[in-house]
N, C-alpha and C positions, 0 to 999 in steps of 0.2 A: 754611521752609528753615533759616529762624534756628536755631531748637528744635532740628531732626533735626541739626546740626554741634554745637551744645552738650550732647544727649546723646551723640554718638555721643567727643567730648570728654573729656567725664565720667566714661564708661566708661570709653575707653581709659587715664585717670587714676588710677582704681580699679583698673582690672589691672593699671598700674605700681607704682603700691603694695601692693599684693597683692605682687607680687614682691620690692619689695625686701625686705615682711616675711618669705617664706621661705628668702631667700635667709640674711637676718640670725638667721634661729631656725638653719638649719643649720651658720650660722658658729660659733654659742654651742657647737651640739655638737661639735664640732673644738676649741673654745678650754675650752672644761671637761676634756680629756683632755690642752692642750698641756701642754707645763711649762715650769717658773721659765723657764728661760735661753731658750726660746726666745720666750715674751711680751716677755723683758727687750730678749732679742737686735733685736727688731723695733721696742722703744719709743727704742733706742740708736741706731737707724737713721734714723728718724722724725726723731730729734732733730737729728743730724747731716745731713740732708736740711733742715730747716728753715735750716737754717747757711747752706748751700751756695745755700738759695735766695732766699737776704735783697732781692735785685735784683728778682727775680719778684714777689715778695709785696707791695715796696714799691710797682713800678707798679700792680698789682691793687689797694694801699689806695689810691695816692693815684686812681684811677678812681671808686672808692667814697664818697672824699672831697670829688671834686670833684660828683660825684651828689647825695651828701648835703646839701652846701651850694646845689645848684639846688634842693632840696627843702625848704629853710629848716627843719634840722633844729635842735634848739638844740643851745646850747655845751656841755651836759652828754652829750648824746648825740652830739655832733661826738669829744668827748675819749674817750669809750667804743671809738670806733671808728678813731681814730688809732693807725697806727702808726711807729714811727719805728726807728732799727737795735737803739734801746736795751731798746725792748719786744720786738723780735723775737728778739735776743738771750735776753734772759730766758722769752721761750717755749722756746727751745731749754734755755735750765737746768733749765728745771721741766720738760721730758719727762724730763731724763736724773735728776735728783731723783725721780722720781715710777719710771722704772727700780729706782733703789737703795733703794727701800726694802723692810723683809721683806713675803714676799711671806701676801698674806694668806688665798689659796685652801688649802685643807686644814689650814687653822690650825687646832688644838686649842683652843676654849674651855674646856672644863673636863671632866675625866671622873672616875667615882667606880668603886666596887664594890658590886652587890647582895650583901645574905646571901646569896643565893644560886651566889654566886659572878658571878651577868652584870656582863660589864666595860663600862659604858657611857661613849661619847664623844660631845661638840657639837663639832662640825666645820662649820668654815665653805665655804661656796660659793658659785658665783657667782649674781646672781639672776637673769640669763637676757638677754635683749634687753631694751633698754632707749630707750627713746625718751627723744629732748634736745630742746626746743623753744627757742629764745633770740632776743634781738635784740640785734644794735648790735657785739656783741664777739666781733672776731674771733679774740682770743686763746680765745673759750671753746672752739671746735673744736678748738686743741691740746688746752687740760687736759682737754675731756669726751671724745675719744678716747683721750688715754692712760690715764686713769683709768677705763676699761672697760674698756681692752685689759688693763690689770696686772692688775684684779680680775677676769679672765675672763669676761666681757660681750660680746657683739654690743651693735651701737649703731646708731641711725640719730638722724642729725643731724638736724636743721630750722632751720637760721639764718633771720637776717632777710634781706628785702630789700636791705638797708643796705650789709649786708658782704660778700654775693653772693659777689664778684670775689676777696676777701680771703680767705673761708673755703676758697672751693676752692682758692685756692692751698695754702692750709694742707695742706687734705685730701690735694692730692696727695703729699704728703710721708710723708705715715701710711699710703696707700695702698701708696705706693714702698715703707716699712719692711716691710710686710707681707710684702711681693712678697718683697722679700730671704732673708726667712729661712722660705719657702713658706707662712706663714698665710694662711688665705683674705683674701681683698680687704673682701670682704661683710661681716667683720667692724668695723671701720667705713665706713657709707653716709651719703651724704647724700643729703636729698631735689633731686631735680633739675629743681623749681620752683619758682616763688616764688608760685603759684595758692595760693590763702588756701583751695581747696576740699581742696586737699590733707593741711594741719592737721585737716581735719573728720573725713575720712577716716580719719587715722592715728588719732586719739578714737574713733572711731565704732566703726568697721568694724577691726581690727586687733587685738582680744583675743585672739587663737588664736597671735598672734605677736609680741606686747609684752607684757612683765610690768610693767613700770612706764614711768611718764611724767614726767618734769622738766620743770618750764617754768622758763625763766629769763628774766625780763622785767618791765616794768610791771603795772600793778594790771590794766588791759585784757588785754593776755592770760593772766594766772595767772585771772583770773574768770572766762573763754571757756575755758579747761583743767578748772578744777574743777566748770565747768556739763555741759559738752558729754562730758570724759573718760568712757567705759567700761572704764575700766581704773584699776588703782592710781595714786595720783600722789602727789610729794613735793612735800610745798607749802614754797616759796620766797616768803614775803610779801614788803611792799617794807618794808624801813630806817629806819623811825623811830627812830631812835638817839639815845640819851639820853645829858649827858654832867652826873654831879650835884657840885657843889665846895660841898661840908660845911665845914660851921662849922667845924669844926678841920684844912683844906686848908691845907698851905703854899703861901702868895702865887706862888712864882715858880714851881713844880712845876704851879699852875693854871691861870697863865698858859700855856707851854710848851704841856701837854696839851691844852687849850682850842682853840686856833692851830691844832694838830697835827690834832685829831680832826673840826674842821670845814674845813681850807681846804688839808693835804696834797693829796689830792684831792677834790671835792666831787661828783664824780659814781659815786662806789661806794657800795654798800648798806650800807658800816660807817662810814660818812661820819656824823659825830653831826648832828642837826637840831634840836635843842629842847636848850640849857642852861639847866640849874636851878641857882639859887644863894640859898644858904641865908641867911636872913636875920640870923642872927646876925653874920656877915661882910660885909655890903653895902657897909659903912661902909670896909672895909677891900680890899676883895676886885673887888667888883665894874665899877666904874668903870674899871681898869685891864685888864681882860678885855675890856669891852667896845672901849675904846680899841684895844687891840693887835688885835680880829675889824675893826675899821673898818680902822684902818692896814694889815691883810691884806687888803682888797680885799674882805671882805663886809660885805653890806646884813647890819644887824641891825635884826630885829622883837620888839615889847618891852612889858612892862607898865610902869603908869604909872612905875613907881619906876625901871625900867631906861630910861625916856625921860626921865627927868630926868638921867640923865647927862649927856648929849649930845642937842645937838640934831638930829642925823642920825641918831637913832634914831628909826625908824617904827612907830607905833602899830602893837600886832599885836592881828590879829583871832581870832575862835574857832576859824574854820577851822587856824591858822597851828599850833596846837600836834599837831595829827594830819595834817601835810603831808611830806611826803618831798620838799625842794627839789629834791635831786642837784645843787647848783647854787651859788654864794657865797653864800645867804642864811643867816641861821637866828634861830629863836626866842632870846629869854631871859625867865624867870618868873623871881620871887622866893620862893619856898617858907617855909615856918617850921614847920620840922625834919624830919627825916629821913622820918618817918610821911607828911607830906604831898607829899615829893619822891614817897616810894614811890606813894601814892591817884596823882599826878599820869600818871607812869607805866603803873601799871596800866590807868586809863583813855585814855591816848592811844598810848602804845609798840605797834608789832606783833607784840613775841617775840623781837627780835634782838638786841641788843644795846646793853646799858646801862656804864655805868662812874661808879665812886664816885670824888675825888678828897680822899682826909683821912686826917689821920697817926693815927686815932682808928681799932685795930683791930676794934674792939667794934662801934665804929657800920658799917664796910665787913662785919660778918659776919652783923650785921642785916638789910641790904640784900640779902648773896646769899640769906640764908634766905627772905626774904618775895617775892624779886621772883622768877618763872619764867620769862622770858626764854632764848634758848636761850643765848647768851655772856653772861656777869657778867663785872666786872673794877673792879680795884682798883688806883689810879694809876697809870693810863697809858691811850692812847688808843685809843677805839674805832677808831681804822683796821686796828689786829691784828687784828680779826675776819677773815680771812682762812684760808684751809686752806693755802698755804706759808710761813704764820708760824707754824702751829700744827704745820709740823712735817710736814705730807702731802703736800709736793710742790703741788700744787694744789685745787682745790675744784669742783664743780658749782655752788655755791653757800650758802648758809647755811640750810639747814633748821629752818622755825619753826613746826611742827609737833609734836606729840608720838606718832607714830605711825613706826617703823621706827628714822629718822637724825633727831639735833639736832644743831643747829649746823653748820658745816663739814662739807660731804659730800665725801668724799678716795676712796679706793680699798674701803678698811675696809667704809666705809658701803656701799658698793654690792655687797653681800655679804650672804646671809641664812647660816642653819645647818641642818643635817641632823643626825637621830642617828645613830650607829654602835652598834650592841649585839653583841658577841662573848662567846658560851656554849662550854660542853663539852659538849652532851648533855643540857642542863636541858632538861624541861615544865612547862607551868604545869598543877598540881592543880586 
């Protein structure tokens, strides 16, 4: 009897998916012919709907929150999923941000002229449905809808368990924008379980109605995405984040940065985890870095010369230089010189994001040549790895991939191209 209720289950779980995948492919075709004003009109709405719902949204986290904490989630993933008026607020800025910017559907890339007179254009488009996989952050439901909906995308959601309560709130805000200005609904969906068969499903079975797949999450599920996925996907690794203060770093610009790039927030993917510091400056440099990350409230793990600092520096193990805390902790090594910062790097970084801190132009242009990471940067801190400090309103996440989007995935990214070729009567001979 067991069986015949879990397939009969299963099925009916597969036909709900099935559905929302047609319903999502038919919204794409609706949203490929809207235009500008009225995506904008709907993403303005959305935003404005999240405003008016701040009371809503907050019983919804703090439900999630107090789940969470029965679930002994840690404090990195506690901070992911808090929200309070002042994040919610700023989800509502970056829908309306993410609104105002040009709009990137029918954007002209580049067109030329044949001798033979055909006028060729790359035009961009949207690239269709898209599947969002995520955990923990309920903000991601604003910016991964509004950033489908700008760049003319159907979406179907998939949050965690976690934020449940929080996300749908959210959603129904986007939903509502929709309604307002007649886009179909379908064009952002969420999935409406939290059955783990259901992820399978949208992997498996769902190439006829998803062009591509995001996972945003830990190493666990971006591995079960890039195993199981039947379909395209944009790989979002996790954050080993490098932060390197060269021999010719000014002391208090590396202190500052330092601080900034590990303990602003410690649970985001541009959160630095591993500092290098060069051994020509140790002497000068490094002991007061370390002091000001303890004085901030993180554990530092450390080679021997960085545990002679201090004696609350804890020996770091092998493991510790290819770890993604999310959390107060972080590496420090001692390098001798630029070359070996970079070997260091290359063997333990995942592609995301590095940053140099030295008033030595030569050596920061060394470092962006040789290192391919998807963000470089040259004093100042890896927390800007972000897509609304770069200027996109928001981000899906950081793409650490070399195939489609790097870096910051905004509106832009979730856009392929088409060609246009306009003749007068030419054949080809």
């Amino acid at each position: 009897m067991t069986s015949i209720n879990t397939e009969s289950r299963n099925e009916s779980l597969y036909q709900q998916m099935l559905l929302l995948g047609k319903m999502a492919r038919q919204a794409a075709r609706v949203l490929k012919k809207a235009e500008e004003d009225e995506r904008n009109a709907a993403l303005e709405a959305a935003a404005a709907g999240v405003s008016r719902s701040t009371l809503d949204i907050l019983k919804a986290n703090s439900a999630d929150m107090e789940s969470a904490r029965g679930n002994n989630l840690s404090g990195a993933l506690l901070d992911r999923l808090a929200l309070d008026e002042a994040r919610i607020n700023a989800m509502a800025s970056s829908i309306k941000d993410i609104a105002r910017l040009p709009d990137p559907v029918g954007k002209v890339i580049d067109e030329w002229q044949r001798p033979n007179g055909l006028q060729i254009q790359r035009v961009r488009v949207p690239l269709g449905v898209i599947g969002i996989i995520y955990e923990s952050r309920p903000n991601v439901t604003a910016d991964a809808g509004a950033l489908c909906l700008k760049s003319g995308n159907a979406v179907i959601l998939r949050g965690g368990s976690e934020s449940i309560r929080s996300s749908a709130a959210i959603h129904a805000c986007i939903v509502k924008g929709l309604q307002k200005v007649g886009l179909p609904e379908a064009a952002v969906q969420m999935v409406p379980t939290q059955d783990r068969e259901a992820v399978g499903i949208l992997l498996r079975d769902m190439a006829d109605f998803l062009d591509v797949v995001v996972p945003r999450g830990g190493k666990g599920l971006i591995a079960r995405v890039q195993q199981d996925a039947r379909i395209p996907v944009m790989g979002h690794l996790e954050g080993i984040c490098h932060t390197y203060v060269h021999g010719a770093a000014d002391l208090q610009m590396a202190r500052n940065i330092v601080v900034n790039a590990k303990m602003r927030r410690t649970g985001i993917c541009g959160a630095t985890e591993t500092i290098l510091v060069d051994k020509s400056c140790v002497d000068t440099h490094l002991k007061p870095l370390v002091l000001d990350l303890i004085d901030a409230g993180c554990e530092v793990r450390g080679d021997p010369t960085t545990q002679a600092c201090d004696e609350r520096v804890v020996a770091a193990s092998d493991s510790d230089w290819g770890t993604e805390y999310l959390d107060a902790v972080v590496a420090v090594k001692i390098v001798e010189g630029l070359d070996q910062a970079i070997h260091h790097i290359e063997r333990f970084g995942s592609g995301h994001t590095e940053s140099i801190v030295s008033e030595d132009a030569n050596a920061a242009e060394q470092f962006f040549k040789a290192l391919d990471s998807a963000i470089l940067m040259h004093n100042t801190s890896t927390q800007f790895a972000d897509g609304g400090e770069f200027g996109m309103g928001a981000e899906l996440g950081i793409a650490t991939g070399r195939v489609h989007a790097r870096g910051p995935v905004g509106a832009e990214q979730l856009t392929s191209y088409k060609y246009v070729v306009r003749g007068s009567g030419q054949i080809r001979p």
